[in-house]
C-alpha positions in Angstrom: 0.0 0.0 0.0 1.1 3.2 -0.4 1.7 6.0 2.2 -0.7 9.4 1.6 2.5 11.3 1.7 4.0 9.1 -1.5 0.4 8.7 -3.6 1.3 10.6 -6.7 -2.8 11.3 -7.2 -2.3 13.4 -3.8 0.1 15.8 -4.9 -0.9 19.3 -5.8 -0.9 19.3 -9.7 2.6 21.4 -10.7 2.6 24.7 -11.7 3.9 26.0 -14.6 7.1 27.9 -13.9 7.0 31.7 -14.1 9.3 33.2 -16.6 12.6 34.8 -14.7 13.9 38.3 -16.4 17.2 40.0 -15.0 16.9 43.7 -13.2 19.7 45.7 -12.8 19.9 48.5 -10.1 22.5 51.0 -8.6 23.7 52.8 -5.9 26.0 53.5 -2.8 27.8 54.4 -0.2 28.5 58.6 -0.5 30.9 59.8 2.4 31.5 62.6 4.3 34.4 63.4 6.6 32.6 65.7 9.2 35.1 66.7 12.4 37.5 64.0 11.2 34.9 61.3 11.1 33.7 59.5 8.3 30.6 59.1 7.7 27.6 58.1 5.5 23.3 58.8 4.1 21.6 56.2 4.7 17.7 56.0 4.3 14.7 54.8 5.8 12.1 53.0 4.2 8.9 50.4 5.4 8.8 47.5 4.0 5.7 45.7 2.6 4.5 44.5 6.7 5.5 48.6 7.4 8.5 48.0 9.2 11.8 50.6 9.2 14.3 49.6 7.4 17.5 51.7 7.1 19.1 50.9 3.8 21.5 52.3 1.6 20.3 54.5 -1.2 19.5 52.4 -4.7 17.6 52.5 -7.7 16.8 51.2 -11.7 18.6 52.5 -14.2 17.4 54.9 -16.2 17.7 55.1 -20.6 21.2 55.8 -21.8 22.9 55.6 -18.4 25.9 54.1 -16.8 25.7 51.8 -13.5 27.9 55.0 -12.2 25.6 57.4 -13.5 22.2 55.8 -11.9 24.4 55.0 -8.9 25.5 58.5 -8.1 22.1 60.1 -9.5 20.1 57.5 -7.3 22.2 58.8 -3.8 21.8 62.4 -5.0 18.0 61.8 -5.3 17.2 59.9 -2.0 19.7 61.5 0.1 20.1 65.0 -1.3 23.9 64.8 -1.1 25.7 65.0 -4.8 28.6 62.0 -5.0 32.0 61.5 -7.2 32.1 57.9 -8.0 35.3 56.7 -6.7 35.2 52.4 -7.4 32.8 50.0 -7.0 32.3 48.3 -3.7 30.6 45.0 -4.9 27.3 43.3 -6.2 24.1 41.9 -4.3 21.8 39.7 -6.6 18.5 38.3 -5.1 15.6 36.7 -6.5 12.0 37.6 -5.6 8.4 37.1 -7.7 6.1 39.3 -8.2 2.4 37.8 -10.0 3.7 37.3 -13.3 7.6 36.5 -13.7 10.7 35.6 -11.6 12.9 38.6 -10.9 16.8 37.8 -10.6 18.1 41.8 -9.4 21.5 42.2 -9.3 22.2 46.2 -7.3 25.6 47.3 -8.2 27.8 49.5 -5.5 29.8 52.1 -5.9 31.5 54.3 -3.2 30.8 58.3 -3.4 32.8 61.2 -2.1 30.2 63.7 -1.0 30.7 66.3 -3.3 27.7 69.3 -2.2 23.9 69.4 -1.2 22.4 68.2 1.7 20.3 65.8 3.7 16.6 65.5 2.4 14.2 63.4 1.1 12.1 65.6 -1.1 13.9 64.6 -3.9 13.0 61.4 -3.6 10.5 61.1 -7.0 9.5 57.7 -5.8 8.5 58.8 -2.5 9.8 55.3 -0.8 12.2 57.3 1.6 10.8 57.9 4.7 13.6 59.5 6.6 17.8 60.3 5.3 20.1 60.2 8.5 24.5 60.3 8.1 25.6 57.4 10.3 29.4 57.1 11.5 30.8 54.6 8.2 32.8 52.7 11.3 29.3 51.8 12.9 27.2 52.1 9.9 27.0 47.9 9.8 25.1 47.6 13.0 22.4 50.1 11.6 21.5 49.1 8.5 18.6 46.5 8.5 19.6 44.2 5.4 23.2 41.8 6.1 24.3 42.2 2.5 24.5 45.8 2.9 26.3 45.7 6.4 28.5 43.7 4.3 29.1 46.2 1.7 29.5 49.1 4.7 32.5 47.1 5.8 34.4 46.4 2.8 33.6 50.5 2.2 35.5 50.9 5.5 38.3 48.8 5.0 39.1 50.7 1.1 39.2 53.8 3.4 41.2 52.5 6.3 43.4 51.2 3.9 42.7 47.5 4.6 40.9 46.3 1.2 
């Protein structure tokens, strides 16, 4: 006899896969040196269940643009504060699904010297940013709410202490 948990005419019928499409994003880490500190914008956003998250500022490309030129117009817009692109930090790819297709996102990150403006969110045309704060870049890892971009807030400190 077979078990329930092994009869084939039990199992859910299979659905047909969703197609997966590739996303690309970018964005960054723009720094400061205010009274010999270092330091960083982050944002604030809630998520879906309305939780704060603090994140680091990100965004699709737009037509016609480099991944330096979204990243550093991205900061400038959620964050207020105009960036230089000096290197790229790393990559974070994730999958999610929305009702219609499998999203593989890849956001690419660059680190920013602050190069004018200042902290605000009215830029934001989105409107997803909630709230812009500069955290110290030495402790910015036990802010931010996601591990991959604690991870990239790290490796951001270590190419300015010298270590990377």
């Amino acid at each position: 006899m077979t078990s329930p948990a092994r009869d084939p005419e039990r199992l859910a019928p299979s659905r047909p896969r969703l197609p997966a499409v590739e996303e690309r994003s970018a964005g960054g880490i723009v720094v400061d040196v205010h009274d010999g500190v270092a330091r960083i914008a982050v944002i604030a956003r809630r998520n879906r269940a309305g939780r704060v998250e603090w994140c680091l500022p990100k965004g699709h490309m737009e037509q016609g643009e480099t991944l330096q030129q979204a990243a550093a117009r991205e900061v400038e817009e959620e964050t207020g504060i105009e960036g230089r692109v000096l290197t790229e930090l790393g990559t974070i790819d994730y999958w999610f699904a929305t009702g219609e297709r499998r999203i593989h996102k890849f956001v690419h990150h660059y680190l920013l010297e602050a190069t004018g403006g200042h902290l605000t969110i009215e830029n934001d045309p989105d409107h997803e940013a909630i709230d812009v704060a500069w955290l110290p870049l030495r402790e910015a890892h036990e802010h931010l709410t996601f591990p991959n971009e604690r991870r990239i807030a790290r490796q951001a400190w270590q190419r300015l202490a010298g270590d990377g």
